[in-house]
N, C-alpha and C positions, 0 to 999 in steps of 0.2 A: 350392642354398644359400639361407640365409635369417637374415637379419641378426636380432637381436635388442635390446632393449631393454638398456643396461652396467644391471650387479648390482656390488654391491663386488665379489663374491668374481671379480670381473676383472678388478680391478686390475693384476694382473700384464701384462695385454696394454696397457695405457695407457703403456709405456715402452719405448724400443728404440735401435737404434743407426740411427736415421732423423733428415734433416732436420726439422725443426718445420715445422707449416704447409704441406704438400705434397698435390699431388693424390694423386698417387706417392708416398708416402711408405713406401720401399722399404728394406731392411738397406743402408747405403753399406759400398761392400765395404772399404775402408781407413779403416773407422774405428777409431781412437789407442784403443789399449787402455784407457787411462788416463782414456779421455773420459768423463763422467758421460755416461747414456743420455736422450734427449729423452723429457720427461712430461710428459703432458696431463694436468691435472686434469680431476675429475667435473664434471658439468655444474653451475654453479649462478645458472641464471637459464633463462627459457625462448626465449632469442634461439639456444640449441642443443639438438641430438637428438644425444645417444653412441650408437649401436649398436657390438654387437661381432658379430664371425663367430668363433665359438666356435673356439678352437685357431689361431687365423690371424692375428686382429688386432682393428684397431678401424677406426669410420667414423665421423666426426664432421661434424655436418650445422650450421655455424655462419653467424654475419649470417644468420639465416633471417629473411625478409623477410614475413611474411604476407598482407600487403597484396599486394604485387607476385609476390608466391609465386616467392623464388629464395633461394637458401642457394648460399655457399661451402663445398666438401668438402674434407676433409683426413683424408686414409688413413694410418693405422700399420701395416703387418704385417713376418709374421716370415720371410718368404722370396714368392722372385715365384711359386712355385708357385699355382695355381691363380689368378694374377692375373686373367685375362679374365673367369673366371666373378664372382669379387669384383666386379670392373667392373658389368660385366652387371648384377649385382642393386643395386648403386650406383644405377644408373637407375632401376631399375624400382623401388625402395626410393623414389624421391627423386620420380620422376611420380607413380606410386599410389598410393604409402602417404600418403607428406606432400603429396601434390598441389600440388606443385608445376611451375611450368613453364620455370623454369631452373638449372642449376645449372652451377657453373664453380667451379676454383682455379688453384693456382700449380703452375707444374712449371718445376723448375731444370735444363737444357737438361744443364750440366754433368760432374752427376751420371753422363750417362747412361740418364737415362729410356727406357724402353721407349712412348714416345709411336704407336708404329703399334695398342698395342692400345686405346689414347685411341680412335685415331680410326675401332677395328672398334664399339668401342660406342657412335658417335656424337658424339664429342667433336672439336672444331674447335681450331684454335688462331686467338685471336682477337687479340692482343697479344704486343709483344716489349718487355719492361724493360730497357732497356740497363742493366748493371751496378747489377740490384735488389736483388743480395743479397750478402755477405760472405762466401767462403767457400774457405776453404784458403788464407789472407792475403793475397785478393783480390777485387778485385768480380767479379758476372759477371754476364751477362743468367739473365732470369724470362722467363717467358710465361703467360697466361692462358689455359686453356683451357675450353671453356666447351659444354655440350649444352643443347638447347632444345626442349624437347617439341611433338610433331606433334600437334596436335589433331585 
């Protein structure tokens, strides 16, 4: 698989029934029929990189830091299928392409995340947010997790 650069006509994949802001940012499976779907606008500034993986989702390379070469990632897709491969080219998208040599986001413990495929493609957990975020009319713990490229 092989990310590309968001076009408009992708718009459609920049909205879902996912938390906002997630590494994982996976379908919540009880999400309220009724809930408006979480949307990212297009990128407009150069502090972010949109790629899409065409049919699946988006990957959003944000606080990209140039200097220090590290961006926060936040994933949309539209089911965990083929999630690890996603993963996977996350990295190498994130060391190679943008040469960068860290990257890290949030994942909400919560939800549920699939955190073991985090940590096949390299990813640590580095922090825990006691009750970082707000959700289902409650706080709950976040964690950061975060990969660091082997030079």
């Amino acid at each position: 698989m092989r990310l590309r650069g968001y076009r408009s006509g992708d718009a459609d994949l920049l909205s879902g029934p996912w938390l906002p802001g997630e590494l994982l940012g996976l379908p919540v499976a009880d999400w309220p029929p009724l809930a408006p779907p979480t949307t990212v606008a297009p990128p407009a500034d150069p502090s972010q990189e949109l790629c899409v993986a065409p049919g699946i989702g988006f990957v959003r390379f944000t606080s990209l830091d140039w200097v220090h070469r590290r961006a926060r990632v936040e994933l949309g897709l539209n089911s965990v299928v083929g999630l690890d491969v996603v993963l996977k080219t996350v990295v190498l998208h994130g060391f190679l392409t943008l040469n960068l040599s860290r990257i890290y986001g949030w994942v909400t413990p919560a939800l549920g995340a699939p955190t073991d495929v985090l940590a096949d493609v390299g990813f640590q957990r580095e922090a825990v947010v006691p009750e970082g975020t707000w959700l289902d009319g409650r706080p709950v713990d976040r964690e950061i997790w975060g990969a660091v490229r082997n030079d």
